[in-house]
N, C-alpha and C positions, 0 to 999 in steps of 0.2 A: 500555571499561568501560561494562557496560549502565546505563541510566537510563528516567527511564521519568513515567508518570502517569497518572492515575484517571477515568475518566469514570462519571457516575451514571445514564445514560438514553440514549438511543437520537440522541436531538438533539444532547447533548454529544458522543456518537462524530462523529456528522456534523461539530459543529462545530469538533474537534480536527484533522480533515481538512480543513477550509476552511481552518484556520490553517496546516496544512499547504503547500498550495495557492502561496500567494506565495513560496517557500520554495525551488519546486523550476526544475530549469532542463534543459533538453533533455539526456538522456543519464541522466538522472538514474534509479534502479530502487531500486522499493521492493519488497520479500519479504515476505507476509504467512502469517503462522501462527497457528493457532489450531482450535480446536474447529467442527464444526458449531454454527452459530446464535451464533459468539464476537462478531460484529459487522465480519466480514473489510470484506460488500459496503456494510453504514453508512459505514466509514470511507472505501470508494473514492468514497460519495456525496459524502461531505465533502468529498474533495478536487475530484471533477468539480465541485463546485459554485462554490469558489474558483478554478479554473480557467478560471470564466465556460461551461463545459458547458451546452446547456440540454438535450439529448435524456435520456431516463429514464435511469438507471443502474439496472441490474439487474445478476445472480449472472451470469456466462459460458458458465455450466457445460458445457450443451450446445454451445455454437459456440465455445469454448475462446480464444477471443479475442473483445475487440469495440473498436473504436477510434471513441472519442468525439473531436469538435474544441470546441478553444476556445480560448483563449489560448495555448498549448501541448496538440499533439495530445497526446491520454492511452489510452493503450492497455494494457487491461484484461485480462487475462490469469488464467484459473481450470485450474489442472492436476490438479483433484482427480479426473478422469476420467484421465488419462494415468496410462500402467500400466511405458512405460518411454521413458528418456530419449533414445531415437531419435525417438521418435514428435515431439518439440520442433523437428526439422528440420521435419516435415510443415507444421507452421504457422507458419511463418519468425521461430520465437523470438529466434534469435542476431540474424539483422540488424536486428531491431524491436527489440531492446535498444540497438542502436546508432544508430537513427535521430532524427530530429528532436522525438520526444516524450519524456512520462516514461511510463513503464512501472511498474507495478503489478498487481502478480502475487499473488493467492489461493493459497493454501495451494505457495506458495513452496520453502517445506523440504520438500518430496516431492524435489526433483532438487538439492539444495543445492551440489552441485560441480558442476551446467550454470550457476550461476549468474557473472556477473562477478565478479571481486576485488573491485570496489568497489559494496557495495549496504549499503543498510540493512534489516536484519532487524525486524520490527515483530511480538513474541509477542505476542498478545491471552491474559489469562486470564478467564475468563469467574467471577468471584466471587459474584454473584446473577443475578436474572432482568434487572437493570437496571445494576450494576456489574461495570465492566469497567476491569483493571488492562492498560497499555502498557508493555511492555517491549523500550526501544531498545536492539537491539547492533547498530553502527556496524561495516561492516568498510571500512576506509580512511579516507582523509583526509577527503575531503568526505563520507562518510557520519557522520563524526564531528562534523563542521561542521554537518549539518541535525539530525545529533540534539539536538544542546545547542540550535539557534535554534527547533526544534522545540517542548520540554521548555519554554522560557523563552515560546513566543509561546500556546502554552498556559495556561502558569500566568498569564500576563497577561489572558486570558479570564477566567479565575477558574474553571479544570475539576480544582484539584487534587484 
């Protein structure tokens, strides 16, 4: 069952992502969707930031992965360049899902059946130049489990 929540500015995305951040735990894959300019690479700020990350986070695009360290490796992942689902072996998708970090993937829903059974889908809608609606659909148990502590450690900021 999706759920979900509101950010009002570009700082809130970030800081929905830092709340994120304590949340997640090796093995963990989050799927990001959304529009150009929805707020994909604010939100992976947010969470590298929480993660204690310090190197810049930028967009992928071009180098289709980029693996930050910090508290848990976090590997960064933009498929909006890949054109078919072969091409996911070229940059050792499948075992980087399985390895010792979390994994966060840009525009996600291009290969949605390369992805695990169990991940959490994150739709970004983009409603103004500054609001942005989050919509969690959870597939499995633990994705169900960080949606809702997600959703709650959220609202506890105060980002409803």
């Amino acid at each position: 069952m999706p759920s979900g929540f509101t950010t009002r500015s570009a700082r809130e995305t970030r800081n929905a992502g830092a709340a994120l951040a304590p949340l997640l735990r090796a093995g963990d894959v989050i799927a990001l969707s959304g529009d150009l300019g929805a707020g994909k690479t604010q939100l992976v700020q947010g969470i590298a930031r929480g993660l204690g990350v310090e190197s810049a986070v930028t967009s992928p695009t071009f180098n289709l992965l980029m693996v930050h360290r910090g508290g848990l490796p976090l590997y960064h992942f933009d498929l909006y360049r890949l054109e078919h689902v072969e091409e996911l072996d070229d940059i050792g998708f499948y075992e980087t899902l399985e390895s010792d970090g979390v994994s966060v993937i840009e525009w996600g829903d291009r290969f949605s059946h390369a992805l695990p059974a169990a991940h959490l889908l994150v739709v970004i809608h983009r409603r103004t130049d500054d609001v942005r609606d989050f919509e969690l659909v959870p597939h499995g148990e633990r994705a169900g489990q960080l949606a809702s502590a997600w959703v709650d450690a959220v609202e506890t900021q105060g980002h409803r």
